[in-house]
N, C-alpha and C positions, 0 to 999 in steps of 0.2 A: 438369318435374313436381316437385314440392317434396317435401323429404325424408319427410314424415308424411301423404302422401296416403291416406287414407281407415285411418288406424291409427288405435288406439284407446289412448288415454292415458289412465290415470288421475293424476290429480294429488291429491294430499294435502295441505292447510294450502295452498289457492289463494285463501285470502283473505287481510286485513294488517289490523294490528291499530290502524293509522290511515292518513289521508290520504297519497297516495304511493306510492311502488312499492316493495313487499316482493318477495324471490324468489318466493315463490308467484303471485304477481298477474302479474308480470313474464313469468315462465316460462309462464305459462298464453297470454302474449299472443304469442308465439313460437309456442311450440308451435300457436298457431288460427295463424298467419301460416303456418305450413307444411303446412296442410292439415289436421290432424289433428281427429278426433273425440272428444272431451274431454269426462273426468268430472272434476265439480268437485268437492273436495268441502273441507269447513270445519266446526267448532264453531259460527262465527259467520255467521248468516243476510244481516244485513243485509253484512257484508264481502264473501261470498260472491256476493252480487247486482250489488253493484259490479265485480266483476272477470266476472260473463258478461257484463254491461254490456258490458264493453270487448271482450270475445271476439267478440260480435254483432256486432260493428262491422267482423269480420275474415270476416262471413260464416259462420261455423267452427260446425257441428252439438254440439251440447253438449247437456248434464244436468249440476244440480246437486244434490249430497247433502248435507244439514245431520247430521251425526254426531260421535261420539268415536270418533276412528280406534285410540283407545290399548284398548278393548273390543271383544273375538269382536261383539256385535251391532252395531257399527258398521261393522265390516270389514265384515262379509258385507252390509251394504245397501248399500253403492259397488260390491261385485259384482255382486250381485244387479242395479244399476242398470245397469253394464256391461253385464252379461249381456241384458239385456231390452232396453235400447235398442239396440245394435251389435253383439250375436253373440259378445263376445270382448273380450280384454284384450291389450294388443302390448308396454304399455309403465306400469310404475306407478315415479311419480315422487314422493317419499318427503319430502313437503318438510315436516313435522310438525319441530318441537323448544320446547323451554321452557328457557330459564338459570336461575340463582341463584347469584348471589353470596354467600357467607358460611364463614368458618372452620370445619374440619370439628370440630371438637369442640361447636362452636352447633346442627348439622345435626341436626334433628328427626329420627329415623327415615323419618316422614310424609312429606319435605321428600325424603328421599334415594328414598325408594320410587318417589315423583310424577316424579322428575326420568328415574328407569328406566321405567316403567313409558308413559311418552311417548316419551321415547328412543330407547328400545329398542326391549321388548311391541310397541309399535305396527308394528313394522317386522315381525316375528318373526310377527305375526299377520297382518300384511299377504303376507309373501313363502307361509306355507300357503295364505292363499285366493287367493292369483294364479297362484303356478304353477300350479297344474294346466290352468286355463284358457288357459296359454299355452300350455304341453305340445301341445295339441290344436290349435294353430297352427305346431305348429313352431318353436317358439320366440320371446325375446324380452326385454326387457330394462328390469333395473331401476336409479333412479339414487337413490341417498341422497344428503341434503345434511346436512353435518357442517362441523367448526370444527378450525382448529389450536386450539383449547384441548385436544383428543385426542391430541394430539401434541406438546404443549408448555407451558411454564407462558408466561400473556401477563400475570405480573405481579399479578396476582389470583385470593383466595381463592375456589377453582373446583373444589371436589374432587369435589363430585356430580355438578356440568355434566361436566367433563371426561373423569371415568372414565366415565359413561356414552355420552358421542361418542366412547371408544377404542374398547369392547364393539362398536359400532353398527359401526364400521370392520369391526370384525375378524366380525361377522357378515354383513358384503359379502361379505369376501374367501373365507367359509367358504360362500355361496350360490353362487359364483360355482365354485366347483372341482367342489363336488355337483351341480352341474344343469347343468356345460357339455355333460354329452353328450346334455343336451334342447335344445344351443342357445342356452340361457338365460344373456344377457349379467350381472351385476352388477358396480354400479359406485360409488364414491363424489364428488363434488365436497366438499371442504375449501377452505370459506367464512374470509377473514382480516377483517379492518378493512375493510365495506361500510356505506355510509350507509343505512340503512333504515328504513322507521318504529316497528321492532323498540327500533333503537340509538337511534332520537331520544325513544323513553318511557323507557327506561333512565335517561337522564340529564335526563327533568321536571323533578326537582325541583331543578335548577340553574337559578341566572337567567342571564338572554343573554351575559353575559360570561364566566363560567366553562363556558358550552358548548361557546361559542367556543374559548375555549382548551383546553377538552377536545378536541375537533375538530383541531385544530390539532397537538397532542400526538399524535393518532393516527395523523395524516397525516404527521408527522416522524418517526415509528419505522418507517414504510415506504420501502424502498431508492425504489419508484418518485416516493417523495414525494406521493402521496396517495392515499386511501382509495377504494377499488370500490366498486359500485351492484348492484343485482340485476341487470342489466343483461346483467354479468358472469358472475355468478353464474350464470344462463337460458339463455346463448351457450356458458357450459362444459356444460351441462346437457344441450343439446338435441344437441351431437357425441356424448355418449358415449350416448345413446338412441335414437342413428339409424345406420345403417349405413355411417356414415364410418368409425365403431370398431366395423365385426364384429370384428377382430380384437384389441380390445381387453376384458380383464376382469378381476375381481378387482383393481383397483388403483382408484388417486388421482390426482383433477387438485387441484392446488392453487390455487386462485384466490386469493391474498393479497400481490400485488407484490411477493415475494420476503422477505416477514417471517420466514418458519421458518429461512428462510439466514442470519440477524443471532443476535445475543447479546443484543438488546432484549428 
């Protein structure tokens, strides 16, 4: 029987913001591959459809919810849809985030609020309306996906991204102490240098030979000599959301081929 038989996973940001596989798309395809019954949910409609697309294909019972996970009224309709299609929530998988590059003295207010307020908010209002629904199950578990930019400088002006994936971290590890004796796992994956179609708009407005060698640069700052996939990302994802890790919580998987261990 497969790790996620008839649970109920909410996934956040399970669509990608072009052709390709994002963690969210990725992880959602996993997650239908182990059984699991899946809320989808995304900003984006049409991304959104594309990845039950591919869930459908895995047979995997789902609902999608078009929302802004970062506002009380979004939260609560991926519950609400939880709640009304399958009884319950098992599992809410945190895959929302937004970057910005720029010097912190250029940083709009605007610019730093937006970057918390996705960041963060979203997780913060996500973990009130889910616990409790787990509560009534006994338990259950949550996974954030975060960046060694929260944990280190990667060489670029990153002070709004960064401080707020430290915050996100440290409100894992503070969910995770408060609600172990409901059972309630929390966890973080720390995302390094992955190909995605996050990082391949990032660098649009480069033509094909400076991608290149962006790419290139990337995958030579990493000890394993090249750069992860969501893949990766979905695979560290789905162990710390399934009861391979009961006894794991409050902590980090690193997924970045040994980057945080260099001086790069």
């Amino acid at each position: 029987m497969s790790r996620f038989h008839d649970k109920v996973v909410v996934l956040t940001g399970a669509g990608s913001i072009g052709e390709g596989w994002g963690n969210g798309r990725a992880t959602s395809v996993l997650y239908a591959q182990e059984g699991a019954r899946l809320v989808l949910v995304d900003r984006d409609r049409e991304a959104l459809d594309r990845t039950a697309a591919l869930v459908a294909e895995h047979g995997a019972k789902y609902v999608t919810v078009t929302a802004d996970v970062a506002t009380p009224d979004g939260v609560q309709a991926y519950v609400d849809a939880a709640i009304e299609s399958f009884g319950g929530i098992d599992v809410l998988q945190a895959n929302v985030g937004i970057g910005s590059v720029g010097a912190l003295l250029d940083c709009p207010l605007k610019r730093w609020e937006l970057m918390y307020r996705v960041n963060v908010t979203s997780l913060f209002l996500a973990a009130q309306a889910v616990i409790p629904h787990m509560r009534r199950r006994g338990g259950g578990a949550i996974v954030n996906i975060s960046s060694i930019a929260g944990r280190r400088s990667v060489g670029r002006p990153f002070a709004a991204y960064s401080s707020s994936k430290a915050a996100a971290d440290q409100l894992v590890r503070a969910l995770a102490v408060e609600f172990a004796p409901d059972n309630i796992r929390a966890n973080t994956v720390v995302v390094g240098y992955v190909d995605t179609p996050t990082v391949a708009a990032a660098y649009r407005t480069l033509d094909q030979e400076a991608r290149a060698a962006q790419q290139q640069a990337r995958a030579a700052a990493v000890p394993l000599q090249r750069t992860g996939d969501a893949w990766d990302v979905a695979r560290a994802s789905l162990y710390l959301a399934s009861d391979d890790a009961r006894f794991v919580t409050g902590t980090e998987i690193v997924v970045d081929g040994g980057l945080t261990n260099t001086t790069r």
